[in-house]
VEXFIZA-448082 format. One record per residue (C-alpha): residue number from 0; z, y, x. Coordinates in nm, 3 decimals, always signed. Each point is the difference from the previous one (the first is absolute). Layout:
VEXFIZA-448082
<drenmi torlum="NUM" w="Z" v="Y" u="X"/>
...
//
This chain:
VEXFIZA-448082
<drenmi torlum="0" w="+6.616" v="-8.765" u="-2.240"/>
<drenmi torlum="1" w="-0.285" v="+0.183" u="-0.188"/>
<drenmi torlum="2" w="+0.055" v="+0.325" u="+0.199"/>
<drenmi torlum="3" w="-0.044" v="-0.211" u="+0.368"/>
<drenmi torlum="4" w="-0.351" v="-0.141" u="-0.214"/>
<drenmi torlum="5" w="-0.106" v="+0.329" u="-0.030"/>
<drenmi torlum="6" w="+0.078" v="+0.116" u="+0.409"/>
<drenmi torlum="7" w="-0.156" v="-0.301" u="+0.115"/>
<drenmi torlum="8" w="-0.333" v="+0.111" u="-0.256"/>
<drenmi torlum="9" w="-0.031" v="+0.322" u="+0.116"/>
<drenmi torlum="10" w="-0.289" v="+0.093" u="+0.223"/>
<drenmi torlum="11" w="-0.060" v="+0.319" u="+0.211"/>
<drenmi torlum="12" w="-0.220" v="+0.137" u="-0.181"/>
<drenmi torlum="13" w="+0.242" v="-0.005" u="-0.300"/>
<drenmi torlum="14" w="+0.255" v="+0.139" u="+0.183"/>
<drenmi torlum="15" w="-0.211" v="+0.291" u="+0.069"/>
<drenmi torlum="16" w="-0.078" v="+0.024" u="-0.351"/>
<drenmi torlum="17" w="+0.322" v="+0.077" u="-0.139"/>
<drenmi torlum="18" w="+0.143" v="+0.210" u="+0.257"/>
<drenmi torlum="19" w="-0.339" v="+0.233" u="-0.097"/>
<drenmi torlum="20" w="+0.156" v="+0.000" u="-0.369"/>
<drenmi torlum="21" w="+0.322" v="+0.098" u="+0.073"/>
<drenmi torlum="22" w="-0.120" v="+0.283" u="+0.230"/>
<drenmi torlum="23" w="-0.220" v="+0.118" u="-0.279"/>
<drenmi torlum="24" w="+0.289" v="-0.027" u="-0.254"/>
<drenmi torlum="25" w="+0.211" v="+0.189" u="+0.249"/>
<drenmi torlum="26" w="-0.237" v="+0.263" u="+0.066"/>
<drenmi torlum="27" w="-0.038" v="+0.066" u="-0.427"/>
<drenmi torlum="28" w="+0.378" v="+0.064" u="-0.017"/>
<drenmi torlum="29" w="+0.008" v="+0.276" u="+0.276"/>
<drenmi torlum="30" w="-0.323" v="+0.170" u="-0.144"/>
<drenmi torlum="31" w="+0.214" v="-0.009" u="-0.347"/>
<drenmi torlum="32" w="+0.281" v="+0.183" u="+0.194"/>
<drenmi torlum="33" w="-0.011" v="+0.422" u="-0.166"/>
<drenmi torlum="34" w="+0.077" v="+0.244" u="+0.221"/>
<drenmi torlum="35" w="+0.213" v="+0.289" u="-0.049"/>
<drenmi torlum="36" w="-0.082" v="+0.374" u="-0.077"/>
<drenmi torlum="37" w="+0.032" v="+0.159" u="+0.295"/>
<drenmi torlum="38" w="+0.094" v="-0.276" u="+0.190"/>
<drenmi torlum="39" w="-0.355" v="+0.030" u="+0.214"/>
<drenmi torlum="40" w="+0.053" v="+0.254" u="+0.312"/>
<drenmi torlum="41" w="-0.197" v="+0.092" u="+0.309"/>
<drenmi torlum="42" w="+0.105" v="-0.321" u="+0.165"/>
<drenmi torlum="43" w="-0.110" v="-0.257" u="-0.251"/>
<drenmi torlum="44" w="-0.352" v="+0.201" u="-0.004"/>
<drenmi torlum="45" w="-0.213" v="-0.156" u="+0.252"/>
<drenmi torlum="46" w="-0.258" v="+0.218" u="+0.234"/>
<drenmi torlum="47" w="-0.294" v="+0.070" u="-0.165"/>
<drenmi torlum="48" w="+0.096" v="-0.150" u="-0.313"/>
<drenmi torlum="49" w="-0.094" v="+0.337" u="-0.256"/>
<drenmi torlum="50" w="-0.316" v="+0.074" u="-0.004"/>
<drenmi torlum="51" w="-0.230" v="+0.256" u="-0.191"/>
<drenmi torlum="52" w="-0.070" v="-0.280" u="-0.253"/>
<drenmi torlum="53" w="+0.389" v="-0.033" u="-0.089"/>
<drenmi torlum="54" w="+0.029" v="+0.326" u="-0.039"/>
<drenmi torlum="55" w="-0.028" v="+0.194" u="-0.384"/>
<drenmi torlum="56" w="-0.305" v="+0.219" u="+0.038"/>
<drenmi torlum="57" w="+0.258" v="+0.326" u="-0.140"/>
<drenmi torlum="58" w="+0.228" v="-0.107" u="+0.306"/>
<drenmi torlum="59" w="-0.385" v="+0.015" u="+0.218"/>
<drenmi torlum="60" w="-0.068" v="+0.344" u="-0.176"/>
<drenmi torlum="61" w="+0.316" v="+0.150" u="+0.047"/>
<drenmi torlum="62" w="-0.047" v="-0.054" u="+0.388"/>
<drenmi torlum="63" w="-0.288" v="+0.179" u="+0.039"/>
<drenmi torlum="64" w="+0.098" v="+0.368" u="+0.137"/>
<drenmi torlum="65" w="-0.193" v="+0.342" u="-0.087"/>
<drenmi torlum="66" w="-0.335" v="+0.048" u="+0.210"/>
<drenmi torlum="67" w="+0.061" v="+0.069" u="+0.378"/>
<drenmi torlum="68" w="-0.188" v="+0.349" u="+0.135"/>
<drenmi torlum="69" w="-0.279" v="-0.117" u="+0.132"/>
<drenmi torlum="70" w="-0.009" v="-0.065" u="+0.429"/>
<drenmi torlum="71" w="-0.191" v="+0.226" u="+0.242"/>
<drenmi torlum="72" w="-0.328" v="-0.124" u="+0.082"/>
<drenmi torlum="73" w="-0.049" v="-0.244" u="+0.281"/>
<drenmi torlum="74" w="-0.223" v="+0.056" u="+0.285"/>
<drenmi torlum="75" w="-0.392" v="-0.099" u="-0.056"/>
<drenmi torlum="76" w="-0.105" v="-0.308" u="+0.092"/>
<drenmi torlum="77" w="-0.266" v="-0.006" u="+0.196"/>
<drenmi torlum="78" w="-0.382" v="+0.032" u="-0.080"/>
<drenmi torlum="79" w="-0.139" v="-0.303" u="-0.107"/>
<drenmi torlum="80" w="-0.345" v="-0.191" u="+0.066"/>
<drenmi torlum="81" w="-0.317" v="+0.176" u="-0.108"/>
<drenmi torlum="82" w="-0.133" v="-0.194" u="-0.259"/>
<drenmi torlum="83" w="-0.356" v="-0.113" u="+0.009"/>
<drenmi torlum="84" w="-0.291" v="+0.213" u="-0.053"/>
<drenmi torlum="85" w="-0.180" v="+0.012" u="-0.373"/>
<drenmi torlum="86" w="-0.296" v="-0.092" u="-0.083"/>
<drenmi torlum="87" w="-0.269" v="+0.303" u="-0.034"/>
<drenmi torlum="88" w="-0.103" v="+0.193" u="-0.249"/>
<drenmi torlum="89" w="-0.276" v="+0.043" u="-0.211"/>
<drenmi torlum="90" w="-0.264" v="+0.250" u="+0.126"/>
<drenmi torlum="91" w="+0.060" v="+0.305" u="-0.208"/>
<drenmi torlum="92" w="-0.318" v="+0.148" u="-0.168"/>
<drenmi torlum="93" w="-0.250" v="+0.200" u="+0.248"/>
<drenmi torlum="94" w="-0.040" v="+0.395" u="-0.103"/>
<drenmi torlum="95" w="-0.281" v="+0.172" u="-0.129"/>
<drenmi torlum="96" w="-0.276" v="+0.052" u="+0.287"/>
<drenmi torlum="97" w="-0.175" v="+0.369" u="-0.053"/>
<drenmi torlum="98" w="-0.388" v="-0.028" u="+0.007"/>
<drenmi torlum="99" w="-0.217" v="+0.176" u="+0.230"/>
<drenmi torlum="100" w="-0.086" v="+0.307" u="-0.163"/>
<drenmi torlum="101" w="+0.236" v="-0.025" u="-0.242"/>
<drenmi torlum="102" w="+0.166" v="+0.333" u="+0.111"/>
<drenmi torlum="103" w="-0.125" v="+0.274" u="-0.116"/>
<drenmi torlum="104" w="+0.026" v="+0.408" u="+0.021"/>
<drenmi torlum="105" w="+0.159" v="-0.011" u="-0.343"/>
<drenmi torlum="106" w="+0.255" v="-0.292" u="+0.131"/>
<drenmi torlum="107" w="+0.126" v="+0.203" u="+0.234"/>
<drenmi torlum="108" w="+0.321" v="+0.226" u="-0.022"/>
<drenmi torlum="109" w="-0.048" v="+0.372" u="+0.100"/>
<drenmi torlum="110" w="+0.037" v="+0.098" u="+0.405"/>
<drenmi torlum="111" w="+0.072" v="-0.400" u="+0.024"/>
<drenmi torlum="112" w="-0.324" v="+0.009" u="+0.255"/>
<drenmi torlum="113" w="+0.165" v="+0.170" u="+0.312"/>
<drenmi torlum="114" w="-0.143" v="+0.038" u="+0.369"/>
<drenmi torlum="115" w="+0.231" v="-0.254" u="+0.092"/>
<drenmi torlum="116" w="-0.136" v="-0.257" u="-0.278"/>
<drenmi torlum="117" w="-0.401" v="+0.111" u="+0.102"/>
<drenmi torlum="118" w="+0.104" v="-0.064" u="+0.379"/>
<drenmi torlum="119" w="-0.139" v="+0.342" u="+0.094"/>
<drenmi torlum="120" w="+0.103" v="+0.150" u="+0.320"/>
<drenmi torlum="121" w="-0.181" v="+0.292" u="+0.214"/>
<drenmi torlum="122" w="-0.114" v="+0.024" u="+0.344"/>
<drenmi torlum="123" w="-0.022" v="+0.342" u="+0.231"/>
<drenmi torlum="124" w="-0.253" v="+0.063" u="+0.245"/>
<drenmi torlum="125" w="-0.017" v="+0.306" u="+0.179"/>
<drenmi torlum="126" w="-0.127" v="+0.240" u="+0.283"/>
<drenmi torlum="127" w="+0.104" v="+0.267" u="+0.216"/>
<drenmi torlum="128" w="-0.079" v="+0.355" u="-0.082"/>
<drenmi torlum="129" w="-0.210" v="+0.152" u="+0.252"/>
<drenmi torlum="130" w="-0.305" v="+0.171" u="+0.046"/>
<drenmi torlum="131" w="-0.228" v="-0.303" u="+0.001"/>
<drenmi torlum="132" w="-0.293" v="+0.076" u="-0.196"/>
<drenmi torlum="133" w="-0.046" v="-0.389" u="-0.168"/>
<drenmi torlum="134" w="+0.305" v="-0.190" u="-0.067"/>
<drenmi torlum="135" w="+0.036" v="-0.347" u="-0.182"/>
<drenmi torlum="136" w="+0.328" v="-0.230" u="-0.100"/>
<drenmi torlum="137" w="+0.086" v="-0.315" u="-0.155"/>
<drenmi torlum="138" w="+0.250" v="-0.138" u="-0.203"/>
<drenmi torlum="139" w="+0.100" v="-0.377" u="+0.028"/>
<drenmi torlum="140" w="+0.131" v="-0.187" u="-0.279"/>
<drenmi torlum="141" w="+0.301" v="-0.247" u="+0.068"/>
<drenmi torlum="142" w="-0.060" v="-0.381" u="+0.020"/>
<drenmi torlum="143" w="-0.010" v="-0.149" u="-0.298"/>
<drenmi torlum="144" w="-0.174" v="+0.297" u="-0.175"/>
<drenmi torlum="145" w="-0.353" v="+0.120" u="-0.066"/>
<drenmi torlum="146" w="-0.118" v="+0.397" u="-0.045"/>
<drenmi torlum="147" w="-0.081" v="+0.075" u="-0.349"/>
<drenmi torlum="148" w="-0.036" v="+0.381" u="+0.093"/>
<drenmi torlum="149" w="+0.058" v="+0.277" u="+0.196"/>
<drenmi torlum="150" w="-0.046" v="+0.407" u="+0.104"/>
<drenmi torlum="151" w="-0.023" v="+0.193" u="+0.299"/>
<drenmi torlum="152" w="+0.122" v="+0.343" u="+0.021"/>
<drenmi torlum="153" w="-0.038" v="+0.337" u="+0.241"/>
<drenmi torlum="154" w="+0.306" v="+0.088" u="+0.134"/>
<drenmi torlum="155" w="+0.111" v="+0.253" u="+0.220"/>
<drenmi torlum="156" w="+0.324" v="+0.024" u="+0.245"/>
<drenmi torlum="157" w="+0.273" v="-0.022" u="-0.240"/>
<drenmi torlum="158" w="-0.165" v="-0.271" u="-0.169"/>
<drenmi torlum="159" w="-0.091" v="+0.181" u="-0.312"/>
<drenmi torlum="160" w="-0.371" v="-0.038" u="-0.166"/>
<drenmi torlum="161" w="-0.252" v="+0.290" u="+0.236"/>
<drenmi torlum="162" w="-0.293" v="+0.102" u="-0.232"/>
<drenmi torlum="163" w="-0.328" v="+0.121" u="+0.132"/>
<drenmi torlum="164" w="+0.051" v="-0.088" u="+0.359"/>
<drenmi torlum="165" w="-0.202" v="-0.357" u="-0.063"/>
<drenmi torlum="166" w="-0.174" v="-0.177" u="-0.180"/>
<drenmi torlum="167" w="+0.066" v="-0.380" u="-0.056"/>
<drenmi torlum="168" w="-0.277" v="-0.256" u="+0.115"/>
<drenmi torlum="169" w="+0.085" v="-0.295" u="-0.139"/>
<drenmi torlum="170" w="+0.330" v="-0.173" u="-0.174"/>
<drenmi torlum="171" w="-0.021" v="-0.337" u="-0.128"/>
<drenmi torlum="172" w="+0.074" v="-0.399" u="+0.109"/>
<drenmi torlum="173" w="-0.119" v="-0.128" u="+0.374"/>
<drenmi torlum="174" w="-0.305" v="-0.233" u="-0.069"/>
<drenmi torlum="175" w="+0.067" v="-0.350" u="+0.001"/>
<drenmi torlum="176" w="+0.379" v="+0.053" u="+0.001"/>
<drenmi torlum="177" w="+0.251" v="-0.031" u="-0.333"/>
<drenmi torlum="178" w="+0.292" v="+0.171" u="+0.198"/>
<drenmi torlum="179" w="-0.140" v="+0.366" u="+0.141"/>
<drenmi torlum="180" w="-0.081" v="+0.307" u="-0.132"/>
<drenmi torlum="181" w="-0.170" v="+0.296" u="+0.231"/>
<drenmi torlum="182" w="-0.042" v="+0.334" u="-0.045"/>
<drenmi torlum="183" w="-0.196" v="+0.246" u="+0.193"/>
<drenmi torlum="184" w="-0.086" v="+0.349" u="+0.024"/>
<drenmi torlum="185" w="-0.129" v="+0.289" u="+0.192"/>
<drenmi torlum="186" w="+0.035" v="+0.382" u="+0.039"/>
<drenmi torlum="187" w="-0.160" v="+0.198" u="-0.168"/>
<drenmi torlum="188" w="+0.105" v="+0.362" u="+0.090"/>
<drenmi torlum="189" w="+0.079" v="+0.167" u="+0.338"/>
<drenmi torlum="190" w="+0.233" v="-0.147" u="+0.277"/>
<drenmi torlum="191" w="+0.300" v="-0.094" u="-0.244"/>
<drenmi torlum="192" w="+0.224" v="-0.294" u="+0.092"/>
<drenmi torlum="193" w="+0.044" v="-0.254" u="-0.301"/>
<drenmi torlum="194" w="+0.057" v="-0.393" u="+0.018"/>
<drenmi torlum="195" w="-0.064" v="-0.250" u="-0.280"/>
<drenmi torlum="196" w="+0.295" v="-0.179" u="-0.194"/>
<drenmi torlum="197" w="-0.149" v="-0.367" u="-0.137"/>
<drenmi torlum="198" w="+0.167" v="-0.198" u="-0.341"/>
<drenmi torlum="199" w="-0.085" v="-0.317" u="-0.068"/>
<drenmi torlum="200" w="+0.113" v="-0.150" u="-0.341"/>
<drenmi torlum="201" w="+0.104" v="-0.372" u="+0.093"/>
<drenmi torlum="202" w="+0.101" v="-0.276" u="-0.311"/>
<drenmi torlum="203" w="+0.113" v="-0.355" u="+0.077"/>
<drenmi torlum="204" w="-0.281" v="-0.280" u="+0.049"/>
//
């Protein structure tokens, strides 16, 4: 009679209740349940189940095996990007200017002054040798050049220096010219042939 009271009080959501505390009650027991050395085999462990973290870190050591050689190189990758340009520089320090007339004889080194550092250069003028008895020549200086000197000479056929044949007239610069120098002469003995050889001394202008 008390047992059909207690049915007929019953609700759902007591029902529920103690079917939760005898699942619970259940579920204690099993976890209490030991289990066996050796009793656990590939087939009760389930995929995936050790990892690293279960694992003693001797059992982690011992699997590590002795360095590999090392691989052959692989092929270069290719060239990258150029990267963006820097910003520029300071401007370095400017070097010592030399002032005019600042060089001297005594600053110079010995044979350092050559023709080729003066600029000087020298210009032929000649005649024919014949039997003419007044003969003149000039010598013309390159472009870029001005006469400084020059010398005329008596020659005869084989173009060596004829003395006392004739007698030179004149041998010096053209007037009003920076680039000529004549030289002129006439004979002086007899019917000999001579002609006149003309140097002028030219130096960069």
């Amino acid at each position: 009679m008390h047992i059909t009271s207690i049915f007929r009080r019953l609700s759902f959501a007591n029902l529920t209740s103690l079917l939760a505390l005898f699942v619970a009650l259940g579920g204690a027991s099993y976890a209490a349940i030991k289990v066996p050395a050796n009793s656990v085999g590939t087939k009760q462990v389930k995929n995936r189940a050790i990892t690293t973290r279960k694992l003693d870190p001797k059992a982690l050591t011992s699997l590590h095996g002795g360095r590999g050689l090392p691989g052959s190189p692989g092929v270069q990758g290719p060239q990258g990007l150029q990267g963006l340009q820097g910003p520029k520089g300071d401007t370095g320090a400017s070097g010592a200017a030399l002032a005019d007339g600042s060089i001297t004889a005594s600053k110079l080194a010995g044979s350092s002054v050559t023709q080729a550092k003066l600029g000087l250069t020298i210009a032929v003028g000649s005649t024919n040798v014949s039997s003419t008895a007044n003969q003149a020549a000039v010598a013309t200086c390159p472009a870029g050049t001005s006469v400084i000197s020059g010398a005329v000479e008596v020659v005869g056929a084989n173009g060596y220096v004829l003395n006392g044949v004739a007698a030179t007239s004149y041998n010096g610069p053209l007037p009003f010219s920076g680039q000529y120098w004549e030289g002129a002469a006439y004979r002086t003995a007899g019917s000999a042939s001579f002609g006149l050889q003309v140097l002028a001394f030219c130096m960069a202008s």
